[in-house]
Gaussian input, Z-matrix of N, CA and C with variables (Angstrom, degrees):
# hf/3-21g

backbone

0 1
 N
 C     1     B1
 C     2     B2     1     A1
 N     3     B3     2     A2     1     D1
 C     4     B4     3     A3     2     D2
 C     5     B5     4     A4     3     D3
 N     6     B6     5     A5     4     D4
 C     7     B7     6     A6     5     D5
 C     8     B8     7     A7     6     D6
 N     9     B9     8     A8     7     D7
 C    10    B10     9     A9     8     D8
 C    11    B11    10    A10     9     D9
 N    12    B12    11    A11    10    D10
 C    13    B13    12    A12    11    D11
 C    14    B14    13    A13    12    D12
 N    15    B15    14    A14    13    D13
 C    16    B16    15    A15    14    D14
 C    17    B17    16    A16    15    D15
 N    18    B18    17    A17    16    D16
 C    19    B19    18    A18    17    D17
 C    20    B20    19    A19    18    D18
 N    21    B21    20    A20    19    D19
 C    22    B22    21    A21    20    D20
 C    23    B23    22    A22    21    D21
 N    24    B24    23    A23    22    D22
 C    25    B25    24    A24    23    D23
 C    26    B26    25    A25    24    D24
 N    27    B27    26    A26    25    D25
 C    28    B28    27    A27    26    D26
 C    29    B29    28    A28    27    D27
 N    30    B30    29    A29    28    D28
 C    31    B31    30    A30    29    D29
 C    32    B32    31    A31    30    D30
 N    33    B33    32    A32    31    D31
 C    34    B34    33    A33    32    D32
 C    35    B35    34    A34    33    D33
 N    36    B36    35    A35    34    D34
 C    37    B37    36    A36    35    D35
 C    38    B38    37    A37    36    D36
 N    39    B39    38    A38    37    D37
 C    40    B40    39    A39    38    D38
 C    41    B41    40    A40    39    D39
 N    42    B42    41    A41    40    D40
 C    43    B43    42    A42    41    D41
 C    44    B44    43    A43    42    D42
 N    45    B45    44    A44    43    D43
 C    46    B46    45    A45    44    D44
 C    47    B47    46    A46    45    D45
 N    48    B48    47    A47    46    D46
 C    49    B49    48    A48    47    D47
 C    50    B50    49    A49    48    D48
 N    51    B51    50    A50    49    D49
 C    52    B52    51    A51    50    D50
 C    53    B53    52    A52    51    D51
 N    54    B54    53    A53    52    D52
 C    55    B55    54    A54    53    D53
 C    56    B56    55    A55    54    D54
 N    57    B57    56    A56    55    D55
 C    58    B58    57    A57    56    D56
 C    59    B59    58    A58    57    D57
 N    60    B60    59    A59    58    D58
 C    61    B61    60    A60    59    D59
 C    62    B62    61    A61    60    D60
 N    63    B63    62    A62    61    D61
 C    64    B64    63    A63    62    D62
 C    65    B65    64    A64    63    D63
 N    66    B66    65    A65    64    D64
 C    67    B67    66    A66    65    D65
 C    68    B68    67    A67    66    D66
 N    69    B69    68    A68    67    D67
 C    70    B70    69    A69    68    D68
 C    71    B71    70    A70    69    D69
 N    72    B72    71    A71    70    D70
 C    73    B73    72    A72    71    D71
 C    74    B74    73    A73    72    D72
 N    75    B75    74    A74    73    D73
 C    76    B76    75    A75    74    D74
 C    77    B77    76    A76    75    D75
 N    78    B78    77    A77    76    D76
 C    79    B79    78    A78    77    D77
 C    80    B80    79    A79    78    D78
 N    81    B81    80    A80    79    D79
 C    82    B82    81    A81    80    D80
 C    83    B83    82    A82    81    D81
 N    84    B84    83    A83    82    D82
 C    85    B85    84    A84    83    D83
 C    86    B86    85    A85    84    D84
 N    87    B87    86    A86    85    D85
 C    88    B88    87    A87    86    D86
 C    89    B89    88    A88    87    D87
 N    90    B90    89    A89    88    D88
 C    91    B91    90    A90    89    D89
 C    92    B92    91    A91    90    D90
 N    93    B93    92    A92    91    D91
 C    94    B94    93    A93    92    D92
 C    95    B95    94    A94    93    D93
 N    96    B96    95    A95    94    D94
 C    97    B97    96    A96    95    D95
 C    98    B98    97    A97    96    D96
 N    99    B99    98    A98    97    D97
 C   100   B100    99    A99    98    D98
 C   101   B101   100   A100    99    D99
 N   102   B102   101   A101   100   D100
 C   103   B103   102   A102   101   D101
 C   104   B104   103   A103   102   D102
 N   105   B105   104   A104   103   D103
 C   106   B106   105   A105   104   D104
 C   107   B107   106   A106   105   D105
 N   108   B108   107   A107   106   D106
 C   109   B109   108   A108   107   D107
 C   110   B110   109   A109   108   D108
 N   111   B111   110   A110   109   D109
 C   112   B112   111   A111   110   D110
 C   113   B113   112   A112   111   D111
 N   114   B114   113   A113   112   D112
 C   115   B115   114   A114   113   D113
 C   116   B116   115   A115   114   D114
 N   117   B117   116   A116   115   D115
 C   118   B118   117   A117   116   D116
 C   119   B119   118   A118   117   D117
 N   120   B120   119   A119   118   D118
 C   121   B121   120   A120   119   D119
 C   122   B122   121   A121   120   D120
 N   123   B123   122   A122   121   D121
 C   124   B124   123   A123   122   D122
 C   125   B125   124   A124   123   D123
 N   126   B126   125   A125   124   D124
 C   127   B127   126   A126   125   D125
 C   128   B128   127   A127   126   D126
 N   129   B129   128   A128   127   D127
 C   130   B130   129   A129   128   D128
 C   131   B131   130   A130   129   D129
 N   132   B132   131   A131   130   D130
 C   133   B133   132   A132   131   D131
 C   134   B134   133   A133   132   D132
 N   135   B135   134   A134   133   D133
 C   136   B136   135   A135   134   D134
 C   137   B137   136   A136   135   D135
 N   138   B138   137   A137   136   D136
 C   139   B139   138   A138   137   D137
 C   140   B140   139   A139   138   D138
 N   141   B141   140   A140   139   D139
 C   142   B142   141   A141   140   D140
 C   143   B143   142   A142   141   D141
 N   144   B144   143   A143   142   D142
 C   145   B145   144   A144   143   D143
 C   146   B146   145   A145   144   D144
 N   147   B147   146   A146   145   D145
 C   148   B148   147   A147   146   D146
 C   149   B149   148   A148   147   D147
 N   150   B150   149   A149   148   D148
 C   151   B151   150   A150   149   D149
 C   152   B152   151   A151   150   D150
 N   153   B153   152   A152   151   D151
 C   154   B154   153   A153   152   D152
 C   155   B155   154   A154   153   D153
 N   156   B156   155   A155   154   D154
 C   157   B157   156   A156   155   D155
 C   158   B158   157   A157   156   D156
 N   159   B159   158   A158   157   D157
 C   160   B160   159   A159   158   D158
 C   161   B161   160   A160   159   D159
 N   162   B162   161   A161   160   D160
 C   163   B163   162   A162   161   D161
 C   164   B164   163   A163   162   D162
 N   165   B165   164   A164   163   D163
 C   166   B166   165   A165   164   D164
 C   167   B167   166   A166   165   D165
 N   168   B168   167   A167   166   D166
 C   169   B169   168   A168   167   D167
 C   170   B170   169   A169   168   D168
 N   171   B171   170   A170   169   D169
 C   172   B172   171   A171   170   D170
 C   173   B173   172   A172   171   D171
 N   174   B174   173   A173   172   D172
 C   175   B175   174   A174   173   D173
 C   176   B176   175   A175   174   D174
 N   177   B177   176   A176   175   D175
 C   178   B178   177   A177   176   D176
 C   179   B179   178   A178   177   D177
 N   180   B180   179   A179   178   D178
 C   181   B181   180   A180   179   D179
 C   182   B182   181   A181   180   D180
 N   183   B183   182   A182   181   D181
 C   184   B184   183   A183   182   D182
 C   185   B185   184   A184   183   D183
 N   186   B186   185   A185   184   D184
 C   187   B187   186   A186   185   D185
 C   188   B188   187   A187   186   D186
 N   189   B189   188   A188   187   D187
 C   190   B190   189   A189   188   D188
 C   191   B191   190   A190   189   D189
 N   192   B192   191   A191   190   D190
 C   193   B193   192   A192   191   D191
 C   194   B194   193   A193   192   D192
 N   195   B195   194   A194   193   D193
 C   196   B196   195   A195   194   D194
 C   197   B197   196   A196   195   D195
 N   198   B198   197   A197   196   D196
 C   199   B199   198   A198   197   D197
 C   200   B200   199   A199   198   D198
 N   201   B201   200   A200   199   D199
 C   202   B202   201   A201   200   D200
 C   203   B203   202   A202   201   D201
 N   204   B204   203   A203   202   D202
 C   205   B205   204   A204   203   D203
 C   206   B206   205   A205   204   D204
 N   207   B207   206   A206   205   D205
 C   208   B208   207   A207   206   D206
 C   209   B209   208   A208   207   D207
 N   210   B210   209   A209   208   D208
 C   211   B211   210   A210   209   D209
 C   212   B212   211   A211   210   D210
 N   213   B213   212   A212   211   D211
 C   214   B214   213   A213   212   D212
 C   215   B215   214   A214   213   D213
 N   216   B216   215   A215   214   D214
 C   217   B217   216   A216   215   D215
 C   218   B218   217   A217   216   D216
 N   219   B219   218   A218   217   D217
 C   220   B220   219   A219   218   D218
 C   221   B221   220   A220   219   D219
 N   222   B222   221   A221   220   D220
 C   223   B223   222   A222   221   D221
 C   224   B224   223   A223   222   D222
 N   225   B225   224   A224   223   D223
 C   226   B226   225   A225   224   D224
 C   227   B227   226   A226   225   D225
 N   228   B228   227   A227   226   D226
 C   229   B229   228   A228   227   D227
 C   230   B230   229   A229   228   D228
 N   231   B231   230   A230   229   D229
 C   232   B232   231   A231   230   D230
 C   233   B233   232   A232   231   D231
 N   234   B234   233   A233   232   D232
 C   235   B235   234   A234   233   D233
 C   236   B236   235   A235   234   D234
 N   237   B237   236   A236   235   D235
 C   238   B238   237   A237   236   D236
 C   239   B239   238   A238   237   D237
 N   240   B240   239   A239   238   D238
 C   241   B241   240   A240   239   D239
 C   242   B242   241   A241   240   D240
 N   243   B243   242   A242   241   D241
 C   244   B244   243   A243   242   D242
 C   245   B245   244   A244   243   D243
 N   246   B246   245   A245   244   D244
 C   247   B247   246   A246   245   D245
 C   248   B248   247   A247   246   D246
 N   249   B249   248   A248   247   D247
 C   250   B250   249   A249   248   D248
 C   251   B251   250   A250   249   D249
 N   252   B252   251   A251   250   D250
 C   253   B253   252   A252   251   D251
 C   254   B254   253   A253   252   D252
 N   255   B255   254   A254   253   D253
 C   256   B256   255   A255   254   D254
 C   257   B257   256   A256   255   D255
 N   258   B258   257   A257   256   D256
 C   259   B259   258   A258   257   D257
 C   260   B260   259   A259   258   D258
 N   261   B261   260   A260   259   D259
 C   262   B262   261   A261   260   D260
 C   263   B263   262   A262   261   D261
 N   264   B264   263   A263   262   D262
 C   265   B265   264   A264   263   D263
 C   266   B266   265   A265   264   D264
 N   267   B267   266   A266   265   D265
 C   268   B268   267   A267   266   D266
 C   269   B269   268   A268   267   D267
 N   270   B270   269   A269   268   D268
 C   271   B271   270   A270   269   D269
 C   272   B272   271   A271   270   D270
 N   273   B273   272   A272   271   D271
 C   274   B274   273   A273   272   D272
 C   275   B275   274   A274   273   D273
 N   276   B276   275   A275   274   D274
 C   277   B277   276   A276   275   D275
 C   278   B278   277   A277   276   D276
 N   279   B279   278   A278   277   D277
 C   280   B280   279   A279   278   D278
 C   281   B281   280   A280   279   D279
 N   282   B282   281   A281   280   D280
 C   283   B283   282   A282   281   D281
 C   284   B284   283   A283   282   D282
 N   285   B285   284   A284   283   D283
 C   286   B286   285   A285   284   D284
 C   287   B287   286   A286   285   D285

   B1=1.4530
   B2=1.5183
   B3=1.4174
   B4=1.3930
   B5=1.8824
   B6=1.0080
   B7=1.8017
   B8=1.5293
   B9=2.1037
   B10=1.1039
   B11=1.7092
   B12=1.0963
   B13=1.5957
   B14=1.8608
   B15=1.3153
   B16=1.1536
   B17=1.7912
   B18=1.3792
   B19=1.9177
   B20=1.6228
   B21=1.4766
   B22=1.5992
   B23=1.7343
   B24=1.7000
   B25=1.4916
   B26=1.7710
   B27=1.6190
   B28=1.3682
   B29=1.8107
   B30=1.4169
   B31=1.6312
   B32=1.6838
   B33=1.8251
   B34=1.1442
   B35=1.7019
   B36=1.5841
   B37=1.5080
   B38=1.5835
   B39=0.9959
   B40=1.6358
   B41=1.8407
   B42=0.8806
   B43=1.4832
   B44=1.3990
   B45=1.3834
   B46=1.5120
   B47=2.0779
   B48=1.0864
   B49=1.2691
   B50=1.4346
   B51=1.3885
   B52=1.7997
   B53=1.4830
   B54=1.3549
   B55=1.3104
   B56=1.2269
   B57=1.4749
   B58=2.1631
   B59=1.2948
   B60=1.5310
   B61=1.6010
   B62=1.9874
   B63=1.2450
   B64=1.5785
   B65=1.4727
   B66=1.9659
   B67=1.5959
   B68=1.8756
   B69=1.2258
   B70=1.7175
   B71=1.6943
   B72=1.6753
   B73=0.9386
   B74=0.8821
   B75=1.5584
   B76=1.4021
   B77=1.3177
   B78=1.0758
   B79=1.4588
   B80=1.6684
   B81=1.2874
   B82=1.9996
   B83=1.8648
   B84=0.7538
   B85=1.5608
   B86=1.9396
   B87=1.5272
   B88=0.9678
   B89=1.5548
   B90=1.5025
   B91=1.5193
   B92=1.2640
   B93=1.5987
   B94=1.4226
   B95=1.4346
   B96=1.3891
   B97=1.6405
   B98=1.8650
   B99=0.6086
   B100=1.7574
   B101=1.5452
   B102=1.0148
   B103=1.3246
   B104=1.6802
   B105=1.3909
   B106=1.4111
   B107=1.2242
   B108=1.8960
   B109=1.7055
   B110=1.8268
   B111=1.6793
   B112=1.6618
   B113=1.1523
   B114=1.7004
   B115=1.1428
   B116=1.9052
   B117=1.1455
   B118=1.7730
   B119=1.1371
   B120=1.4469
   B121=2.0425
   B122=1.4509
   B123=1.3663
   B124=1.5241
   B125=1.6304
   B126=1.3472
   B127=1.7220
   B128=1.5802
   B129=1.5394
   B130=1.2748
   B131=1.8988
   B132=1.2998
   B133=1.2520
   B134=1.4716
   B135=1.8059
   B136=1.1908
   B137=1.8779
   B138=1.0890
   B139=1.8970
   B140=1.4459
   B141=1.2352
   B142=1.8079
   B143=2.0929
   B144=1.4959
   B145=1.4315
   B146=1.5921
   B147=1.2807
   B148=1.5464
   B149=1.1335
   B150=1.2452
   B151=1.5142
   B152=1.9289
   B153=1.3308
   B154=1.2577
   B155=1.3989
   B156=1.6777
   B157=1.4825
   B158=1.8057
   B159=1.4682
   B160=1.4488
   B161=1.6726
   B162=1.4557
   B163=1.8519
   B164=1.6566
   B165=1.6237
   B166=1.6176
   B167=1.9479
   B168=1.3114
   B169=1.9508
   B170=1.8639
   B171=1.2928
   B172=1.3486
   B173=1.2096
   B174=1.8001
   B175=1.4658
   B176=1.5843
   B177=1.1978
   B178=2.1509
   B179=1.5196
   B180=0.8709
   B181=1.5500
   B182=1.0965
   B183=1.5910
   B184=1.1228
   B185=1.9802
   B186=1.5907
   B187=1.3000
   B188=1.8099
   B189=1.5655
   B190=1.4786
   B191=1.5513
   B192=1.4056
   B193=1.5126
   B194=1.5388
   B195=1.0428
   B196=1.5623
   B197=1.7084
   B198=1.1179
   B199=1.6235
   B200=1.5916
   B201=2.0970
   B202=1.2358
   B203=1.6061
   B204=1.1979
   B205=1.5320
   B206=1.0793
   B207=1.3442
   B208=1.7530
   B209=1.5650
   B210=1.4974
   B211=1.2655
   B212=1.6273
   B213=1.3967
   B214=1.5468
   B215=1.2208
   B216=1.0872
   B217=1.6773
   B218=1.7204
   B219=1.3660
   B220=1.4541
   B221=1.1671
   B222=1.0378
   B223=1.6220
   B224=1.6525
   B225=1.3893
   B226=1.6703
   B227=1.5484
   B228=0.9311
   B229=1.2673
   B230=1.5643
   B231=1.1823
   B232=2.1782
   B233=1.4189
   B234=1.2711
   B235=1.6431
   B236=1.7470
   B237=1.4201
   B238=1.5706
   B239=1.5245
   B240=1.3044
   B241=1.4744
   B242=1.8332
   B243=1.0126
   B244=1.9298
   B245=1.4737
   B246=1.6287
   B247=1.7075
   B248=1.1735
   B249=1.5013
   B250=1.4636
   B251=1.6893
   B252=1.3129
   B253=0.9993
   B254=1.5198
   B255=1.4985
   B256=1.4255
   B257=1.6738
   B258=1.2015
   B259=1.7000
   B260=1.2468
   B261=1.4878
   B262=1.7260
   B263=1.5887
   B264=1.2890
   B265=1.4912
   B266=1.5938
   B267=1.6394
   B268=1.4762
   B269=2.1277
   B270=1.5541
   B271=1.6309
   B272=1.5187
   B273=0.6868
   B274=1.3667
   B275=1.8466
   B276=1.1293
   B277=1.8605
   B278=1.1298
   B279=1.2167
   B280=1.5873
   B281=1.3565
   B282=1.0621
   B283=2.0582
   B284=1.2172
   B285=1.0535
   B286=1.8107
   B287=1.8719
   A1=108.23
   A2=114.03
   A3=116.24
   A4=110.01
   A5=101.47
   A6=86.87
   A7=123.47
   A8=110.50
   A9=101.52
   A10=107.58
   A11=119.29
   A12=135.42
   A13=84.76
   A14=118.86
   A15=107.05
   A16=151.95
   A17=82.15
   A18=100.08
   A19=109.27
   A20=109.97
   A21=129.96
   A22=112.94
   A23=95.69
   A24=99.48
   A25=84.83
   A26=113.23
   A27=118.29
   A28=100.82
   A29=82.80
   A30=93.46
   A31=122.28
   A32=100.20
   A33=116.88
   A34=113.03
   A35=102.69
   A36=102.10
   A37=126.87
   A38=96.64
   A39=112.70
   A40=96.19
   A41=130.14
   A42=135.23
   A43=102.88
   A44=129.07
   A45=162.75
   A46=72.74
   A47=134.31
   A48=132.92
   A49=155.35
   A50=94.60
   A51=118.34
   A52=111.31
   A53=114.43
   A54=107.80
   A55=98.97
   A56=109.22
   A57=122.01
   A58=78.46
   A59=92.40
   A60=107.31
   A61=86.90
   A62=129.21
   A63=150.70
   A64=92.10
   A65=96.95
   A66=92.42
   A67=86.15
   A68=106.49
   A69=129.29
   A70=102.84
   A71=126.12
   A72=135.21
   A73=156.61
   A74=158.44
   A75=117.27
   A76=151.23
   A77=171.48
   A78=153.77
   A79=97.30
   A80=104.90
   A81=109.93
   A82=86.44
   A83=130.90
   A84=110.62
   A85=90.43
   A86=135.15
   A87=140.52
   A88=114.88
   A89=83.77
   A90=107.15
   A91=124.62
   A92=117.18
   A93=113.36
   A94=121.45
   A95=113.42
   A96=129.13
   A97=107.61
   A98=114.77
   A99=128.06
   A100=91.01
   A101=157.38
   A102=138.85
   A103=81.68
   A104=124.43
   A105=115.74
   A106=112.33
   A107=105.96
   A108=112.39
   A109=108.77
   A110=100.46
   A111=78.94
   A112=137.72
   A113=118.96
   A114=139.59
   A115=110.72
   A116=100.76
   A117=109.36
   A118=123.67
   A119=78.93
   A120=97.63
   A121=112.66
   A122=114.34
   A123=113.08
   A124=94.32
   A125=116.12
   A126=121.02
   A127=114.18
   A128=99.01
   A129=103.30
   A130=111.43
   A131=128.85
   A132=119.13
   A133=104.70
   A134=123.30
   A135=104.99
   A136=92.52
   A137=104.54
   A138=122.88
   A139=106.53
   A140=112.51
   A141=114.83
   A142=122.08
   A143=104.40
   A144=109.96
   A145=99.29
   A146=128.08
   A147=112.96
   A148=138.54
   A149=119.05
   A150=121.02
   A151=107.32
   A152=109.83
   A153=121.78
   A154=124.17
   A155=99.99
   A156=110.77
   A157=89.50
   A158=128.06
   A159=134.58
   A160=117.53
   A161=89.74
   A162=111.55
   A163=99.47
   A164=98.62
   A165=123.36
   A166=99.57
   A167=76.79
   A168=90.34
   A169=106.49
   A170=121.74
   A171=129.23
   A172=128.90
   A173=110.40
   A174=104.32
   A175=104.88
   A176=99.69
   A177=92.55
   A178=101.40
   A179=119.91
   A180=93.30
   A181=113.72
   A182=146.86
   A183=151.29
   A184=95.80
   A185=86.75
   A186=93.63
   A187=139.58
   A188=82.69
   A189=94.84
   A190=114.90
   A191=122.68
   A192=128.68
   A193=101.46
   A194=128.28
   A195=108.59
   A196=91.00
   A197=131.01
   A198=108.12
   A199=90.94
   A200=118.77
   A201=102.93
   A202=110.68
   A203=126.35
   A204=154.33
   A205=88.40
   A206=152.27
   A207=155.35
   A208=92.50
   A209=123.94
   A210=102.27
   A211=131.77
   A212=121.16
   A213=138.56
   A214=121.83
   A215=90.03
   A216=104.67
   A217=118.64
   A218=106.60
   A219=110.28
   A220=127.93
   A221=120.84
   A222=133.03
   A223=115.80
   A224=102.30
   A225=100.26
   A226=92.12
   A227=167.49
   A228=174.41
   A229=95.33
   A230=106.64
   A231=100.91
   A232=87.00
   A233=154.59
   A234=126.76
   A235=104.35
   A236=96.54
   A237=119.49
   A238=113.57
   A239=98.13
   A240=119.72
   A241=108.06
   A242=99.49
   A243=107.43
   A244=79.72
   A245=114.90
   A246=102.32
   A247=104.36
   A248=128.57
   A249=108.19
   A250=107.07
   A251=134.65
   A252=111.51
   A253=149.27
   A254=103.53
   A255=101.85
   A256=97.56
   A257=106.44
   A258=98.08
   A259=114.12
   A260=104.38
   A261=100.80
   A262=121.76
   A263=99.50
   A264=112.68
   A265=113.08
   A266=104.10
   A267=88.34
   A268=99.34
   A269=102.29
   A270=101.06
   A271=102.56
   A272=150.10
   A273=127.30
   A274=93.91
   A275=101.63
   A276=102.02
   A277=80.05
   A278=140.37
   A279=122.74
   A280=112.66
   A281=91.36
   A282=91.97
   A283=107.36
   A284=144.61
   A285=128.66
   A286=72.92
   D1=129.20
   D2=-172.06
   D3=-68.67
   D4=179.86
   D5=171.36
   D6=-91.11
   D7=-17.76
   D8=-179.53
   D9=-77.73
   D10=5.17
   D11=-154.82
   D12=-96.10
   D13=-93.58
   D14=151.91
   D15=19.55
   D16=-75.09
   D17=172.44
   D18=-75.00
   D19=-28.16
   D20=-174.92
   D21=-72.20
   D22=-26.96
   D23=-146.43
   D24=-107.91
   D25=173.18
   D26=178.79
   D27=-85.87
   D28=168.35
   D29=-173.48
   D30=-53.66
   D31=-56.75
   D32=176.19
   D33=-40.31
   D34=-46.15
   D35=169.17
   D36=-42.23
   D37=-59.74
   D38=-157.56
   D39=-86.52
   D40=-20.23
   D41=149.34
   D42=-45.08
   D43=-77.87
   D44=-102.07
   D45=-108.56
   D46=-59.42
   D47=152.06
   D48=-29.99
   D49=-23.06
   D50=-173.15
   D51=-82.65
   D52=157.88
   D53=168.21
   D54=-143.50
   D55=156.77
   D56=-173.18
   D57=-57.89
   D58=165.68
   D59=172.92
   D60=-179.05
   D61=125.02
   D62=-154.78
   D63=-112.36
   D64=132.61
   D65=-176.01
   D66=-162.66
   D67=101.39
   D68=179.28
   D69=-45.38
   D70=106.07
   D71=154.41
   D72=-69.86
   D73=82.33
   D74=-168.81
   D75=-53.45
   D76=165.64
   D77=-109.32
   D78=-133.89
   D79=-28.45
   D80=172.13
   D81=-94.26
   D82=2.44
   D83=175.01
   D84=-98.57
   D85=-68.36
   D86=156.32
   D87=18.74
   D88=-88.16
   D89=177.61
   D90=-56.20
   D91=-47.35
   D92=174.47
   D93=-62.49
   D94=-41.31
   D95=163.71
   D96=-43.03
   D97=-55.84
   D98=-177.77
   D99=-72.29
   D100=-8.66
   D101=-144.73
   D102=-136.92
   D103=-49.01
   D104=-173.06
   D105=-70.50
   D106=-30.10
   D107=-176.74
   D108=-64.60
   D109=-31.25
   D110=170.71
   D111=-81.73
   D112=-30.13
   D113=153.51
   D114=-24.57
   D115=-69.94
   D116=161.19
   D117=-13.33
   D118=-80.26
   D119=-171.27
   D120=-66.96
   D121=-25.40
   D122=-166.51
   D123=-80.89
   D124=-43.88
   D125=-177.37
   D126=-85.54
   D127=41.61
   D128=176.86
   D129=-94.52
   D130=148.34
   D131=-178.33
   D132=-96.53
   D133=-39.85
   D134=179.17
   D135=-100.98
   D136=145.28
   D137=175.72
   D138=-81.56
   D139=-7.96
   D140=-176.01
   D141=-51.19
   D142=-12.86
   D143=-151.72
   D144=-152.43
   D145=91.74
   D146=149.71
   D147=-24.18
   D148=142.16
   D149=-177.53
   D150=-130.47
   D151=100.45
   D152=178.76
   D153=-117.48
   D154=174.45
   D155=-159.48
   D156=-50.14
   D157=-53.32
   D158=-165.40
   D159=-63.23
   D160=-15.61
   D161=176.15
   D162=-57.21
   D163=-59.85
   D164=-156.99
   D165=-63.06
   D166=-51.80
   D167=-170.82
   D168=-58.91
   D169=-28.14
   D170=164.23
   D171=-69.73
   D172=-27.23
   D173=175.92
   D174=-95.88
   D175=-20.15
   D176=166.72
   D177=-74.48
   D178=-17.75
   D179=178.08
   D180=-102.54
   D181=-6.14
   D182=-174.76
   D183=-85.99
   D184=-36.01
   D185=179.80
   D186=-70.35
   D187=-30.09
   D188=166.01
   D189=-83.53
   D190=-40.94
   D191=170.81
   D192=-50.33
   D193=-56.81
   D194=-160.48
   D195=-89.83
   D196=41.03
   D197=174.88
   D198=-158.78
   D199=20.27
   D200=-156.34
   D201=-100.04
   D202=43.81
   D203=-173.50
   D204=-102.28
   D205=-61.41
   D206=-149.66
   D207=-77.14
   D208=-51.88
   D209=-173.25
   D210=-78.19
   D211=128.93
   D212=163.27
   D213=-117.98
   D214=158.95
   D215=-175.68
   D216=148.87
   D217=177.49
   D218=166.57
   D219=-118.59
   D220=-10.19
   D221=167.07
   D222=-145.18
   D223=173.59
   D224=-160.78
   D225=-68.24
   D226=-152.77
   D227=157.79
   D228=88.86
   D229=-71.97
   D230=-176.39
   D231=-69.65
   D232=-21.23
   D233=-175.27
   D234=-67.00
   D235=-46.71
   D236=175.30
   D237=-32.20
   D238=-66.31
   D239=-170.24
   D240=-73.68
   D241=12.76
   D242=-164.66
   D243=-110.73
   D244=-62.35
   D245=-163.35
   D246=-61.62
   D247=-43.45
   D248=-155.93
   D249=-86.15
   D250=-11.40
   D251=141.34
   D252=-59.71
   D253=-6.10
   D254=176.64
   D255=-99.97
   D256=-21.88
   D257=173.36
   D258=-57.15
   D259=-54.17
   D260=165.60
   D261=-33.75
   D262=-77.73
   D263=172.25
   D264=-16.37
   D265=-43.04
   D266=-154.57
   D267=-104.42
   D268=-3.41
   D269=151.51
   D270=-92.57
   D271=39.83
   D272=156.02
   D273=-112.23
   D274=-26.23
   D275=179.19
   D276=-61.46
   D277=-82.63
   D278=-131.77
   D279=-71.01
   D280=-43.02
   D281=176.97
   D282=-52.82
   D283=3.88
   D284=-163.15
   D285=-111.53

């Protein structure tokens, strides 16, 4: 399922779609993930749709797949340092 398919489609759907998939965390990554997912959900305006740790972990990856040409490198650290420079890149577009 593409991601604009996704954002288009109801929740139950795109739930009803997913499959487990295991990915080794660190314990300050954990926490911060859970900590932004509540922040989220609680500053949500419509209450219709949860917003979870697996919410967050789906839009980085939808996010890195459709944008995953920008990243290089040889180990996670330069892959690291690849996205968030193009994240930059792509706030500094909008701000101008």
């Amino acid at each position: 399922m593409a991601p604009s398919d996704v954002a288009s489609g109801s929740a139950a759907t795109a739930r009803a779609a997913t499959r487990p998939k295991t990915a080794r965390i660190r314990a300050d990554q954990w926490t911060s993930l859970d900590e932004l997912a509540r922040r989220l959900h609680d500053a949500r305006s419509t209450k219709a749709e949860r917003i979870t740790s697996n919410t967050l972990i789906r839009i980085a990856i939808d996010g890195l797949l459709e944008h995953g040409d920008r990243l290089e490198g040889d180990h996670e650290g330069e892959l690291l340092a690849a996205w968030l420079e193009f994240l930059d890149q792509r706030k500094a577009a909008r701000n101008r």
